[in-house]
C-alpha positions in Angstrom: -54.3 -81.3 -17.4 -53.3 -84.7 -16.1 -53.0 -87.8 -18.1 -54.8 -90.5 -16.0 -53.2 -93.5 -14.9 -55.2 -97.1 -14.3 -54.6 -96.5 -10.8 -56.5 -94.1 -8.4 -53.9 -94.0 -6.0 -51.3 -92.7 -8.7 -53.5 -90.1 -10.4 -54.2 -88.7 -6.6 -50.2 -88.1 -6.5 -50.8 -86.0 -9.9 -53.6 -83.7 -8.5 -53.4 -80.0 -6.7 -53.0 -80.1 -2.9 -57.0 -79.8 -1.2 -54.4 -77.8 2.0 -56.7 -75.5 2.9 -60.4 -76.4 1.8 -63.2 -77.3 3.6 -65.1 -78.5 1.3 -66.2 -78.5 -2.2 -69.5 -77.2 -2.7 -71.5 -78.9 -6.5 -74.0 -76.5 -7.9 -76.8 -76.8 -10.7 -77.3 -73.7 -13.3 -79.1 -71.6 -10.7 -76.0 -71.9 -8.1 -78.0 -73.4 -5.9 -76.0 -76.6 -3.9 -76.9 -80.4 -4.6 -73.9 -81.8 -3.5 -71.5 -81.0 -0.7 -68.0 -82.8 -0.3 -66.0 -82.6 2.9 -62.7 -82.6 3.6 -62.5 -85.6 6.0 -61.1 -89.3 6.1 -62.5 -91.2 3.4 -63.7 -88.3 0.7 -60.0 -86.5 0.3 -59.9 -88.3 -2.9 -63.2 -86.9 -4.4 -62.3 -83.9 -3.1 -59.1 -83.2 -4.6 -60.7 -85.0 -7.6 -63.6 -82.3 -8.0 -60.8 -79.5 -7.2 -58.5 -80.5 -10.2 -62.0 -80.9 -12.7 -62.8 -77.1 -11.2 -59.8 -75.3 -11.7 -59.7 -77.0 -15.3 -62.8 -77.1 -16.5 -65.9 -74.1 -16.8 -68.1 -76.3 -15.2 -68.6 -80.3 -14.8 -70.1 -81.2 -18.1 -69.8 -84.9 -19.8 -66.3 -83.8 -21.0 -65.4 -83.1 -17.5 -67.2 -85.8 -16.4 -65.5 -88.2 -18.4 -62.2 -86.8 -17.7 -62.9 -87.3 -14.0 -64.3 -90.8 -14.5 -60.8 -91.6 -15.7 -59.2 -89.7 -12.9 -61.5 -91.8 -10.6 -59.9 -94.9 -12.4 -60.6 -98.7 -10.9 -63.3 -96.8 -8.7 -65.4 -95.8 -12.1 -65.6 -99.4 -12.7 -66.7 -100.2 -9.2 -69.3 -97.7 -9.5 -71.0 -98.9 -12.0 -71.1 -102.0 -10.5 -72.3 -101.0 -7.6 -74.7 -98.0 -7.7 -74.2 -95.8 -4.3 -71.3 -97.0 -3.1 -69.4 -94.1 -5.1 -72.2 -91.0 -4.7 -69.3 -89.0 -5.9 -68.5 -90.7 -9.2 -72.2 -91.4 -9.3 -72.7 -87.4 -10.0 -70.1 -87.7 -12.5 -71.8 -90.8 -13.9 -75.4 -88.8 -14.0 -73.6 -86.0 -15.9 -72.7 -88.4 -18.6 -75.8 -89.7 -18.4 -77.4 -86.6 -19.5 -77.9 -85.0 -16.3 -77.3 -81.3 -15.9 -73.8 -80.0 -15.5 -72.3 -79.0 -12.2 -70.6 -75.9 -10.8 -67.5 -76.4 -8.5 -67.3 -73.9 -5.5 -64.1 -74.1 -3.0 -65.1 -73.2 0.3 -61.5 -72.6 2.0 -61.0 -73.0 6.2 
């Protein structure tokens, strides 16, 4: 696992490559999809992000969470600023918060 920097940006350098994926699919116990994230402009972060948490962690629990939160870096602070601006560290935020944990499914191209 990484050791997160205070800058986004960095920690992005630090991450797995997303070559290859579509998207990132989140799922609740049942399997069943509540979040989708694409690989387009302007979400490659949070999906490399979500990538890294699911090849290092069983699922997206608060430890996970809070690991990615830290990955996530000045953005976490943003976030919690401003609540929807970030839906993807918002999940991550909800987890914390006591929400239920996610499943990460790579859906390659």
């Amino acid at each position: 696992m990484i050791q997160p920097t205070a800058s986004f940006k960095e920690n992005l350098q630090l991450l797995p490559s997303i070559d290859g994926l579509a998207r990132i699919e989140l799922t609740d116990s049942n399997g069943t999809i509540v979040a989708s994230i694409e690989n387009q402009a302007g979400k490659q972060g949070s999906l490399a992000v979500y990538k890294y948490l699911g090849q290092n962690f069983d699922a997206v629990d608060a430890i996970a969470a809070a690991h990615g939160l830290a990955v996530f870096a000045e953005h976490t602070a943003d976030a919690k600023k401003r609540p929807g601006a970030h839906p993807n560290i918002d999940l991550l935020l909800d987890v914390i918060g006591g929400g239920s944990s996610l499943g990460v499914r790579l859906v390659a191209i």
